[in-house]
Every structure is written in structure tokens, then in C-alpha cells.
C-alpha positions as CSV (number, residue, x, y, z in Angstrom):
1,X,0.0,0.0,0.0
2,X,1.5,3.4,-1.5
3,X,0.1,5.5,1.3
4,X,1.0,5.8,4.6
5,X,-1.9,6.0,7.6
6,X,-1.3,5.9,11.1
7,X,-4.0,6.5,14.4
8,X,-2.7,8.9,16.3
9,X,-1.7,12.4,14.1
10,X,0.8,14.7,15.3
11,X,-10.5,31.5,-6.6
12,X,-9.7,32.4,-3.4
13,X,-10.3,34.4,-6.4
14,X,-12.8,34.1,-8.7
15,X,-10.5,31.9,-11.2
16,X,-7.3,30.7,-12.3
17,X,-4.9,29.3,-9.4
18,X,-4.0,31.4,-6.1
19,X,-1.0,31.1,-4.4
20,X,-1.0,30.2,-0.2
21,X,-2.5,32.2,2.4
22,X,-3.3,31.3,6.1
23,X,-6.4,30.2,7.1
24,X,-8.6,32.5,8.5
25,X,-11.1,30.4,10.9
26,X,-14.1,31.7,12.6
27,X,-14.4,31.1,16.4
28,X,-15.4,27.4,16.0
29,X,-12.7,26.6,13.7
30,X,-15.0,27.0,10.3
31,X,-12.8,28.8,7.7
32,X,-14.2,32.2,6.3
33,X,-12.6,32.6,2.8
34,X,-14.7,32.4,0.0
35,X,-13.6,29.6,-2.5
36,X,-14.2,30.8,-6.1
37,X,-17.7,33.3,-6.2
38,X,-20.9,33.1,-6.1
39,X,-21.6,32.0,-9.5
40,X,-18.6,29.5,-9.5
41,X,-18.1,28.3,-6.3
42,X,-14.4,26.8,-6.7
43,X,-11.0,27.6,-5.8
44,X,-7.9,26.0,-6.6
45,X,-4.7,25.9,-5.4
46,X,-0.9,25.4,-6.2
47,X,1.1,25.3,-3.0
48,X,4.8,25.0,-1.9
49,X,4.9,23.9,2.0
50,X,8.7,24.9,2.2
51,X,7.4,28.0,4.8
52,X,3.7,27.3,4.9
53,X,1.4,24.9,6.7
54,X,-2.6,24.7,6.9
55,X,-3.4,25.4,10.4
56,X,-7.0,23.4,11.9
57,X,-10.2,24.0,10.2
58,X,-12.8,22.9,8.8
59,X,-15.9,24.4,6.3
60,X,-19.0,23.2,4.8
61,X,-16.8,23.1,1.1
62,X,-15.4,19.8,-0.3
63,X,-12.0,19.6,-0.6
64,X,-9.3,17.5,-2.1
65,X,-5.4,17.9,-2.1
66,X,-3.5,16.0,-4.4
67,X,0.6,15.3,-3.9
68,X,2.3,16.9,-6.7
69,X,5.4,16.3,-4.8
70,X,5.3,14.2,-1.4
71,X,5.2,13.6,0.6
72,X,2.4,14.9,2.6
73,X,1.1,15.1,6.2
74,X,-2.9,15.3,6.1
75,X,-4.8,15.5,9.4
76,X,-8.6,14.5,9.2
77,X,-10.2,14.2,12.4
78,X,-8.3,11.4,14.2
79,X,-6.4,10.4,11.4
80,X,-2.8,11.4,9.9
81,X,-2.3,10.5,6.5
82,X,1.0,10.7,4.7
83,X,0.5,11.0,0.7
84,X,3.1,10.3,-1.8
85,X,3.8,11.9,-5.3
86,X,0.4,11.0,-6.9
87,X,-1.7,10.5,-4.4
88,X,-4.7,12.5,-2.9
89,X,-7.4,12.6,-0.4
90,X,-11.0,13.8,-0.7
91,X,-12.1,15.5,1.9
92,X,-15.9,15.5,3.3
93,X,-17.7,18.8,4.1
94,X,-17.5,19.6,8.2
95,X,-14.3,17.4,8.7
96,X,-11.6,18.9,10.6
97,X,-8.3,18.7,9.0
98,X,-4.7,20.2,8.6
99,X,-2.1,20.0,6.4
100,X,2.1,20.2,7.0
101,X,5.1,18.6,4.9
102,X,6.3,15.7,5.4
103,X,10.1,16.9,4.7
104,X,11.7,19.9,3.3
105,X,10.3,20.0,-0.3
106,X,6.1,19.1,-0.7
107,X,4.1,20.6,-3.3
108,X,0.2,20.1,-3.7
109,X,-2.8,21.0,-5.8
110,X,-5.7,21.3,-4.1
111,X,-9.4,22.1,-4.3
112,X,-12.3,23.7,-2.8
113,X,-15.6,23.7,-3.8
114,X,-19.4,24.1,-2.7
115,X,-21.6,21.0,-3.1
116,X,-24.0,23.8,-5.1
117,X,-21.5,23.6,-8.0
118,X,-22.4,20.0,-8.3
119,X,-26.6,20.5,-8.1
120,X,-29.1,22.8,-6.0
121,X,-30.5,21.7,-3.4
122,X,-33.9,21.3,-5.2
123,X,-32.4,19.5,-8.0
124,X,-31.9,15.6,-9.2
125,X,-28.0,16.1,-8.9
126,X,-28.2,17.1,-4.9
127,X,-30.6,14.3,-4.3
128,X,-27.9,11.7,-6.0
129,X,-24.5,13.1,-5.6
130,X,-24.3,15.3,-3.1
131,X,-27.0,13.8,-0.2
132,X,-25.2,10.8,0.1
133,X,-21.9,12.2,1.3
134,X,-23.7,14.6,3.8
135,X,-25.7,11.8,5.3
136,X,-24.2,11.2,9.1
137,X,-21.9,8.2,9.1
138,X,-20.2,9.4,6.1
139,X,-16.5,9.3,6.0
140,X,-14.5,12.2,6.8
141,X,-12.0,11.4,3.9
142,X,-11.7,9.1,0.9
143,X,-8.3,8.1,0.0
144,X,-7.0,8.2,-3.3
145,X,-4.1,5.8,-4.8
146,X,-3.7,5.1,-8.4
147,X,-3.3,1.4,-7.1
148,X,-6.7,0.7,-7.0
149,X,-8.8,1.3,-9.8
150,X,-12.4,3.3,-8.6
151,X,-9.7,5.6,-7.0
152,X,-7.5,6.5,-9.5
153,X,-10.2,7.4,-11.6
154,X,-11.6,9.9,-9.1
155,X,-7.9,11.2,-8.7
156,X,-8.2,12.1,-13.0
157,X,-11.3,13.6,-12.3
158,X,-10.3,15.8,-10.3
159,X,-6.8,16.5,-11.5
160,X,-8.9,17.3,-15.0
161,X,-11.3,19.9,-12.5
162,X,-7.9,21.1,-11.4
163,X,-6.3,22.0,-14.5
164,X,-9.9,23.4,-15.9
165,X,-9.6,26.2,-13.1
166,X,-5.5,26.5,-13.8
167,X,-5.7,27.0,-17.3
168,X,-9.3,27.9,-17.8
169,X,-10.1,26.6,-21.5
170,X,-13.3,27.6,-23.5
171,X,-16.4,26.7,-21.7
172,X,-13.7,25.7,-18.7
173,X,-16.7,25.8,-16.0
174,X,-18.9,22.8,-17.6
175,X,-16.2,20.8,-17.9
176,X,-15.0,21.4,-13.9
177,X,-18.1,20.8,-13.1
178,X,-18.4,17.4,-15.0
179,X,-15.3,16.2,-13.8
180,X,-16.3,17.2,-10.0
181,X,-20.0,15.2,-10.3
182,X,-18.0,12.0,-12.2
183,X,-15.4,12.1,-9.4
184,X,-18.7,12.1,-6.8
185,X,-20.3,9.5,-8.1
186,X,-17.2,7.3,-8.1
187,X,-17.1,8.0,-4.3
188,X,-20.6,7.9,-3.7
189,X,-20.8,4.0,-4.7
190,X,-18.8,3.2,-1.8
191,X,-21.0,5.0,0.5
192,X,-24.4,3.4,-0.9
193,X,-22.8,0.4,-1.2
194,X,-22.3,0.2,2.7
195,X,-18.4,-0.4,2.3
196,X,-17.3,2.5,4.5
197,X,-19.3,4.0,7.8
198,X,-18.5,6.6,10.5
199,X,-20.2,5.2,14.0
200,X,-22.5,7.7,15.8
201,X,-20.1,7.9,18.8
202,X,-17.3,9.2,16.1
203,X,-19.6,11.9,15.1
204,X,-20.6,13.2,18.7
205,X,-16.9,13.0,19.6
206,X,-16.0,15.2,16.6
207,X,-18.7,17.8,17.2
208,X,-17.6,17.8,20.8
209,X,-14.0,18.5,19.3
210,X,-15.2,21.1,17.5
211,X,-16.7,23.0,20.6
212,X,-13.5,23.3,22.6
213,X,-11.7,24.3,19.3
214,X,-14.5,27.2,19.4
215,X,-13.5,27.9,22.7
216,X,-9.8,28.1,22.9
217,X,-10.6,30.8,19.3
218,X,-13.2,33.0,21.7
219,X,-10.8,33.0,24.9
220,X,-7.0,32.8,23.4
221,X,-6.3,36.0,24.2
222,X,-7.3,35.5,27.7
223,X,-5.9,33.2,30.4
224,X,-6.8,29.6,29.2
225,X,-6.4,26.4,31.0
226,X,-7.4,22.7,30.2
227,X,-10.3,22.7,33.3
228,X,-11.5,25.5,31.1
229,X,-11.2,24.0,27.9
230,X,-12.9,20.5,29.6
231,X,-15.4,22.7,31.2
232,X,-16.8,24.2,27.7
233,X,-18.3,21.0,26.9
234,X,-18.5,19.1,30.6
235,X,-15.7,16.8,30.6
236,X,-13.4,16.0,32.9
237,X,-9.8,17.0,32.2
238,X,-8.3,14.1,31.3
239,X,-10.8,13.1,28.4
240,X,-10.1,16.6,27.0
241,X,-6.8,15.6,26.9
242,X,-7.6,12.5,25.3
243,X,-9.8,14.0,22.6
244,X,-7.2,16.7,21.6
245,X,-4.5,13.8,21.2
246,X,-6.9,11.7,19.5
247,X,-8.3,14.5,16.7
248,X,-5.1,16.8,16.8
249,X,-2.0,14.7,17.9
250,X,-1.2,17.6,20.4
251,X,-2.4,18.6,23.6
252,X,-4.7,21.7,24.2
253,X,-2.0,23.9,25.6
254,X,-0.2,23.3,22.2
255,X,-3.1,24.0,19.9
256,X,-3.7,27.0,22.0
257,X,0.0,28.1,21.8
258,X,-0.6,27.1,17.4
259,X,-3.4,29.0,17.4
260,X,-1.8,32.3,18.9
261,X,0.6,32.0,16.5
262,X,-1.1,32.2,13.4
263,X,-3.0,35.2,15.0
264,X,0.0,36.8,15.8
265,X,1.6,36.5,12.1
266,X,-2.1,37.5,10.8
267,X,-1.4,40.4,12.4
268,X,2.3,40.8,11.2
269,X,1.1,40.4,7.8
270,X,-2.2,42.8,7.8
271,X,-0.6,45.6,10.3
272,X,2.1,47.5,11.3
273,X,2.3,46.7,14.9
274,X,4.7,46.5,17.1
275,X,5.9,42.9,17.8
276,X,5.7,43.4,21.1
277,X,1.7,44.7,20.8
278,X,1.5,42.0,18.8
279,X,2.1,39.6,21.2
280,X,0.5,41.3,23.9
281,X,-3.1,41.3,21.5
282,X,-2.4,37.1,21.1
283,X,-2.3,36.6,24.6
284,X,1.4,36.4,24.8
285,X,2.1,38.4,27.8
286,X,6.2,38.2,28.2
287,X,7.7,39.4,24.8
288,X,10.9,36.9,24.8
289,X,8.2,33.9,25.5
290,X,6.0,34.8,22.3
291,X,9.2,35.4,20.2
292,X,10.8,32.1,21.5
293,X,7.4,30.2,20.8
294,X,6.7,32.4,17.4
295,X,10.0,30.8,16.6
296,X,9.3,27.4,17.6
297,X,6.5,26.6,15.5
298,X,7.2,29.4,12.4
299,X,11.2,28.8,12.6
300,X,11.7,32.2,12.4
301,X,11.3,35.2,14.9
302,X,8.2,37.4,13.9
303,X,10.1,40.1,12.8
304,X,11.8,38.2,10.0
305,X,8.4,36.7,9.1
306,X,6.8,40.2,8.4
307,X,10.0,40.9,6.0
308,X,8.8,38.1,4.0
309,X,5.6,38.8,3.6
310,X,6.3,42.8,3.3
């Protein structure tokens, strides 16, 4: 088996390709960028993970990252998968997930799109293509190797819906769109057919997951504890700590500290203030601490990240 899987994890434009940008989450966690518009509800993406990694999130979009170069860390729920050079993942609406190199060098394509591009709601298409993957007990993810046929060709698919929104040929949209609805109802099958099932306890615990996530984002800039964090959704400490190293891989101190991070370098990107007020804003209350953390998880001090970015 090409892939790698293990239990316990560690356009946005209107078209063409973007290049990366952090995740900006809401206070639960749900990203708020708009994938594609309105009219054409897909984004697609070319990114080097050299200097960048997708924080935690989730959103109500499909998605599916494909390894132009592995390989590729992806986090989905409770899972880490590890993709190599040609392989991809599908991933479900409302599935939290992340995404980090593996080593040095990774490249990946990826897309995001509304199940609306597919069918409305009030159409034939919704009812047969979309539904199915929305109904609870649905995976999370679908994994993709070239190794087993159904797979591979749902991986063409949407490498072909990819390159529609890259290079945008005549009448580029009815052809993405094909490609997307052929690659669902390859994946689809497997759900109707019963081969693949998410128990009901999997889906509280994740929604549960999601809660503290939304409390850590309302409170990070405030004193946070794990009684605090276990309190949010009446556990006892250490099943908090048992769900965070289930879904995340990390404990909730470190997803806090992950999480002040990438609001301290959305900050260092979008203003001009002081690194020190900075700091202070994300919850960071001794300046050598933050810079020393900032460090630790960017591997750079946040003054050198702004100069990148400016």
C-alpha cells in the first residue's frame, strides 16, 4: 500500500490558481474565505509547503489535495495521512483537518468547492450526488491511490477539474463541473454500497471537538487552562486531553499556543504593529516567551516573518 496511515496524528479568487494564504477560521474553527464566487463556487490551489502549513479548520466546502510532490502530512479528524507523489485525499464537508510537509520539499494541488457547484439543493443532482456524502456516518476522507482502480479514476477527475480552473479553457466551468459530479459518483458508490461508515459515537466526539476548538478561538487571548477547555463541553480533564490527542495529535495547551501564532503572524502580515503589541493582542504576555514560541512553530522570529511577507 503506497500510502501511509497511522491512528494517532501529530478562486480564493474568482478563477485561475492562487498562491497560499493562512487560514482565517471563525471562532469554532470554520474557515471564512470564499472559495471561487458566487456564480462559481471553486477555488484551486498550487502550494509549496517549504514555509507554509494549513493550520485546523474545517468548512461546509469539499476539498481534495492531491501530492504533486510528497510527501504529505494530512490530518482528518483522528487520522494522519502521509501521501506520496500521486496521491490524494477527498475530503468531506465539516471534517476537521490540517495540512504540514512531510520533509523539506512538498508541493500540492488542491481544491475547494461548494456541493451547489455539483446541483441545488432542489435539483436531481443534490438528491444523487451530493445527499449521500452529507448523510451522518459518512466518511470524513476518501483516500486516493492510483493502485486501486475506482480511485484512480476519481484522482483524474479531479486533477482534470484542477487543470480546468488553472488553465481555464473555452467553456472551462462545464467541464470542472463534469469532472467534479464524475469524481462524486465514483465516491458515492462506496457509501451506498455500505463499504465505508463513520459510528455515531465518532460523530458526537467530533462535534464535541469542535466545541472546545471554538473555545480556545473565543478566549486565546485570555488566560486559558485545560479545566477551562474540559469545562466548555463538561468533561473532565483528562478526556479533554484525550480528545485533543486523538483528533489533533497535540495537547490543548499546544493547539492554544498554534493557534496564537497564526494570529500573531495574521497580524504581522495585515498591520504595522509592534511585535511586542502584537504579542500582547495574542495573549502572549512576556515578549521573549512569544518570540521564543513564534520561533518554535514558524522557525523564524516574527520580525523576519513580516519581512517576507512585506
Amino acid at each position: 500500500m503506497a500510502y501511509s496511515v497511522s491512528d494517532s496524528p501529530a478562486a480564493r479568487g474568482w478563477v485561475g490558481l492562487t498562491s497560499a494564504a493562512a487560514v482565517v477560521a471563525d471562532a469554532e474553527g470554520r474557515e471564512q474565505a470564499q472559495h471561487g464566487s458566487a456564480l462559481f463556487p471553486i477555488a484551486c490551489y498550487a502550494e509549496d509547503l517549504a514555509f507554509y502549513s494549513v493550520a485546523w479548520h474545517w468548512h461546509e466546502e469539499f476539498e481534495f489535495i492531491l501530492a504533486a510532490l510528497g510527501p504529505i502530512h494530512v490530518d482528518v479528524n483522528k487520522t494522519r495521512l502521509t501521501l506520496q507523489t500521486g496521491q490524494g485525499v477527498f475530503v468531506n464537508s465539516g471534517a476537521l483537518h490540517a495540512v504540514e510537509p512531510a520533509e523539506s520539499r512538498a508541493l500540492l494541488h488542491s481544491g475547494v468547492f461548494h456541493p451547489r457547484l455539483v446541483g441545488g439543493v432542489d435539483t436531481v443532482f443534490w438528491q444523487k450526488l451530493v445527499r449521500p456524502l452529507l448523510q451522518p456516518g459518512t466518511p470524513a476522507f476518501f483516500l486516493l491511490d492510483q493502485a486501486v482502480p475506482w480511485q484512480k479514476q476519481v484522482l483524474l477527475c479531479l486533477q482534470e477539474a484542477w487543470k480546468g480552473v488553472a488553465d481555464e479553457p473555452f467553456d472551462y466551468e462545464n467541464r470542472v463541473r463534469y469532472h467534479l459530479t464524475a469524481a462524486l459518483r465514483l465516491l458515492i458508490t462506496q457509501c451506498v454500497s455500505g463499504k465505508v461508515k463513520v459510528s455515531e459515537q465518532e460523530q458526537i466526539a467530533s462535534e464535541r471537538m469542535k466545541q472546545m476548538l471554538r473555545y480556545v478561538e473565543d478566549h486565546f487571548a485570555e488566560e486559558v487552562t485545560v479545566a477551562k477547555i474540559a469545562d466548555s463541553v463538561a468533561l473532565s480533564e483528562s478526556a479533554c486531553l484525550r480528545s485533543f490527542r486523538q483528533f489533533l495529535g497535540i495537547t490543548p495547551i499546544q493547539y492554544l499556543k498554534q493557534f496564537r501564532v497564526e494570529k500573531a503572524a495574521e497580524l504581522l502580515r495585515s498591520t504595522r504593529l509592534k511585535t511586542g503589541e502584537i504579542g500582547l493582542e495574542c495573549g502572549f504576555s512576556d515578549g521573549s516567551y512569544f518570540i521564543r514560541t513564534f520561533r518554535e512553530i514558524k522557525h523564524c522570529t516574527p520580525r523576519e516573518y513580516r519581512t517576507l511577507f512585506c
